[in-house]
Phi, psi and omega in degrees: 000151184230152171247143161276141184210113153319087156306114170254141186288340184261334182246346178075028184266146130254169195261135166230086182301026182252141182041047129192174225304163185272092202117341176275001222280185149281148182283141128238153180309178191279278187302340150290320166269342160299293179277007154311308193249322170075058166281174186276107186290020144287328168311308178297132172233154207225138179238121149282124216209128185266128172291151198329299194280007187268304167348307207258314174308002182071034163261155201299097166271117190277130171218145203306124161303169168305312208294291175323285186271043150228033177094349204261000000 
């Protein structure tokens, strides 16, 4: 079985939805949720996903521009 796990690319938290609503869990680091849970990283997939405070801190999430997506 594989878990999808929110990954944020700038801070390295993941979201940890255990014992709560789904999409609600809290963000901790990558290495603070390995040893909680020890998953096997073949199990594990990882969705980039910027976490709250990358959010709030104003980083840049790039998504392809007019420029980009006409190829330029």
């Amino acid at each position: 079985m594989h878990v999808l796990i929110p990954l944020c690319c700038f801070c390295e938290k993941v979201r940890d939805d255990e014992g709560a609503e789904v999409g609600q869990g809290r963000w901790v680091h990558l290495k603070t949720y390995h040893a909680m849970h020890n998953p096997l990283l073949d199990e594990v997939w990882f969705s980039p996903t910027p976490c709250p405070d990358c959010k709030y801190r104003g980083v840049n999430v790039r998504v392809l521009d007019k420029e980009d997506s006409h190829g330029h």
